[in-house]
ZAGU-373555 format. One record per residue (C-alpha): x, y negated, z; residue in three letters. Coordinates in steps of 0.02 Angstrom, whole numbers, padded with zeros to 5 digits, always signed. Layout:
XYZala...
***
This chain:
-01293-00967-01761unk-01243-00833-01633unk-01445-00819-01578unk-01461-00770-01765unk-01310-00665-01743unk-01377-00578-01617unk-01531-00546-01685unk-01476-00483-01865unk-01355-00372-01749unk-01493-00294-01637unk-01635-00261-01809unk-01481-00175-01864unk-01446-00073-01748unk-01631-00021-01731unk-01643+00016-01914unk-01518+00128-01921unk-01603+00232-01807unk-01724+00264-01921unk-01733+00411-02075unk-01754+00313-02177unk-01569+00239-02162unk-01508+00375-02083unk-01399+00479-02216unk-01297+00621-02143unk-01110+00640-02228unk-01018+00807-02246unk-00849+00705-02213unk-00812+00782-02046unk-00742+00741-01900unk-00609+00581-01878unk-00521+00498-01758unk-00534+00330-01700unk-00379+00266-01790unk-00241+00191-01697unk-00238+00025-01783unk-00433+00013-01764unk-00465-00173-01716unk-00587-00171-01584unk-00757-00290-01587unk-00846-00239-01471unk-00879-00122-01311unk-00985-00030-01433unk-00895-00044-01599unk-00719-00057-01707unk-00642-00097-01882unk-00539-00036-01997unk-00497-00033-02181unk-00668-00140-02206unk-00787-00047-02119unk-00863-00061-01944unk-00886+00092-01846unk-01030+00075-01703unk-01088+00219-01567unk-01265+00247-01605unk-01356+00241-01492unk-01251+00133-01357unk-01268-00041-01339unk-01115-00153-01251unk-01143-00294-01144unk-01146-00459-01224unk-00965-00567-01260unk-01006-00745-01186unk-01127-00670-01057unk-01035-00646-00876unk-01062-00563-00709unk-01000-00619-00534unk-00864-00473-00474unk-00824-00439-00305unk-00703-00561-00279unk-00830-00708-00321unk-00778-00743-00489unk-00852-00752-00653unk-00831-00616-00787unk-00860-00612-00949unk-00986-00443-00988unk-00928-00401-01159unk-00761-00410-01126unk-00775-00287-00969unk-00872-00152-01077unk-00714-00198-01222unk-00604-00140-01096unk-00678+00011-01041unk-00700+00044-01223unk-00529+00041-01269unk-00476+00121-01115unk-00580+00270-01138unk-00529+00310-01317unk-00334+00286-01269unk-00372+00413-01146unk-00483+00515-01205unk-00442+00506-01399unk-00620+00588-01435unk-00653+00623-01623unk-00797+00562-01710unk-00950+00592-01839unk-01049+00455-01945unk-01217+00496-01892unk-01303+00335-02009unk-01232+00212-02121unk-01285+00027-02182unk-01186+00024-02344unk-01245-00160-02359unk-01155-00206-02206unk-01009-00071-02213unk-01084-00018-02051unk-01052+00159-01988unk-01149+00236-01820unk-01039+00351-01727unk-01048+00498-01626unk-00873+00537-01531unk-00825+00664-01437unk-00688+00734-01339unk-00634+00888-01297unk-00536+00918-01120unk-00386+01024-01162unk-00320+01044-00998unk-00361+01069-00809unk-00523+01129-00722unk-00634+01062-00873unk-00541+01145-00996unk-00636+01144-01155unk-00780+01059-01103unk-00853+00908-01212unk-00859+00722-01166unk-00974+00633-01265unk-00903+00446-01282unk-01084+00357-01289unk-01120+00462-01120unk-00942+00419-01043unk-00967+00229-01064unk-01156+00227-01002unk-01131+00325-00831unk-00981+00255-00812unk-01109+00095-00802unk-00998-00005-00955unk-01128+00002-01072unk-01324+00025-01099unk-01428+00139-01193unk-01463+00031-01353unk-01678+00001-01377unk-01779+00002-01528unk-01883-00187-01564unk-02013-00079-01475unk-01909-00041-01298unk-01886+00150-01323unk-01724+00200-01334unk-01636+00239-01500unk-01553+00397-01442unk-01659+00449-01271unk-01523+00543-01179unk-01419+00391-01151unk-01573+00308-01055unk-01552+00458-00936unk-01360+00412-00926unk-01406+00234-00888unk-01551+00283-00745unk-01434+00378-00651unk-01272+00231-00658unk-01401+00106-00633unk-01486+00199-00491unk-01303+00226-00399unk-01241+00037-00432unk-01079+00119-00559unk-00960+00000-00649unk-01062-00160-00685unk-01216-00110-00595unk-01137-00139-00457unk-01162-00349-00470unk-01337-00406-00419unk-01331-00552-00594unk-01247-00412-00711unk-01347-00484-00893unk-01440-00333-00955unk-01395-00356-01141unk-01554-00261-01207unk-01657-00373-01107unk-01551-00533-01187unk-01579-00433-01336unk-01746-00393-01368unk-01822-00569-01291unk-01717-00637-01439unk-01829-00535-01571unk-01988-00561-01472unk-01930-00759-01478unk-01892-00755-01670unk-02046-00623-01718unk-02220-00667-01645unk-02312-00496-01692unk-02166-00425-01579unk-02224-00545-01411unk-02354-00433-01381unk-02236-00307-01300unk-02156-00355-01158unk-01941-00319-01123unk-01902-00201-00997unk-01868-00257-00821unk
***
């Protein structure tokens, strides 16, 4: 059930990376309300409808990493946390970039805009913040290219310096998890391999 889950999940979030799906609104810019209930390091609710970063993948709930201190984490809920943390502190506003009517699925951009100290009115891209901050991944396509290519760049550099949870040696690489899943459940996908 959750391998199916996971799966249905991961075709989605490929799909709406492509124009096909992709349908641009003219609503504007929103924030993430303040009664949003959070799924996911990636993703939140409200009023019926799941709002998603495009373009970011979170790490996997019931996947863990050992911290520092020996013990055993659970992944998703780490990249929850930083979620949540980030838009409490940040409180970016966002844009719906795709949408799955089907699955009352909305793909985010968010942004925030510094309105004080040296930074002052520079942009924070939320996706970008979570990824070199090493919380989250750049999400892949079935095929292993990215769905939004700067946010591989993001995840290079924070996997490169050992940020956040690159910094444990059995962190689970969810798009690895991810796409052996749809190899697993696709056969005409086995012929290319995950990345490493």
């Amino acid at each position: 059930m959750a391998r199916a889950r996971l799966i249905t999940f991961a075709l989605l979030s490929a799909l709406a990376a492509t124009p096909v799906l992709a349908q641009v609104t003219s609503s504007g810019w929103f924030p993430v309300p303040p009664d949003a209930a959070f799924d996911t390091g990636d993703s939140w609710s409200n009023a019926g409808t799941t709002y998603r970063l495009y373009g970011v993948q979170s790490c996997l709930r019931g996947t863990s990493f050992t911290n520092a201190h020996g013990i055993k984490r659970d992944c998703g809920e780490a990249s929850l946390a930083m979620l949540v943390a980030l838009i409490r502190d940040l409180r970016p506003q966002c844009y719906e970039a795709a949408e799955l009517p089907q699955t009352r699925t909305a793909f985010v951009f968010c942004v925030a805009v510094r309105t004080e100290g040296a930074g002052k009115g520079s942009r924070i891209d939320l996706g970008t913040a979570l990824i070199a901050t090493g919380f989250a991944f750049a999400a892949l396509k079935p095929d292993g290219s990215p769905v939004h290519a700067p946010y591989l760049e993001a995840q290079h550099v924070a996997q490169k310096s050992r940020t956040g949870l690159w910094a444990f040696p059995d962190l689970p690489d969810p798009n690895t998890i991810i796409l052996r899943a749809i190899r697993q459940a696709s056969p005409s996908a086995a012929a290319t391999p995950p990345p490493q």
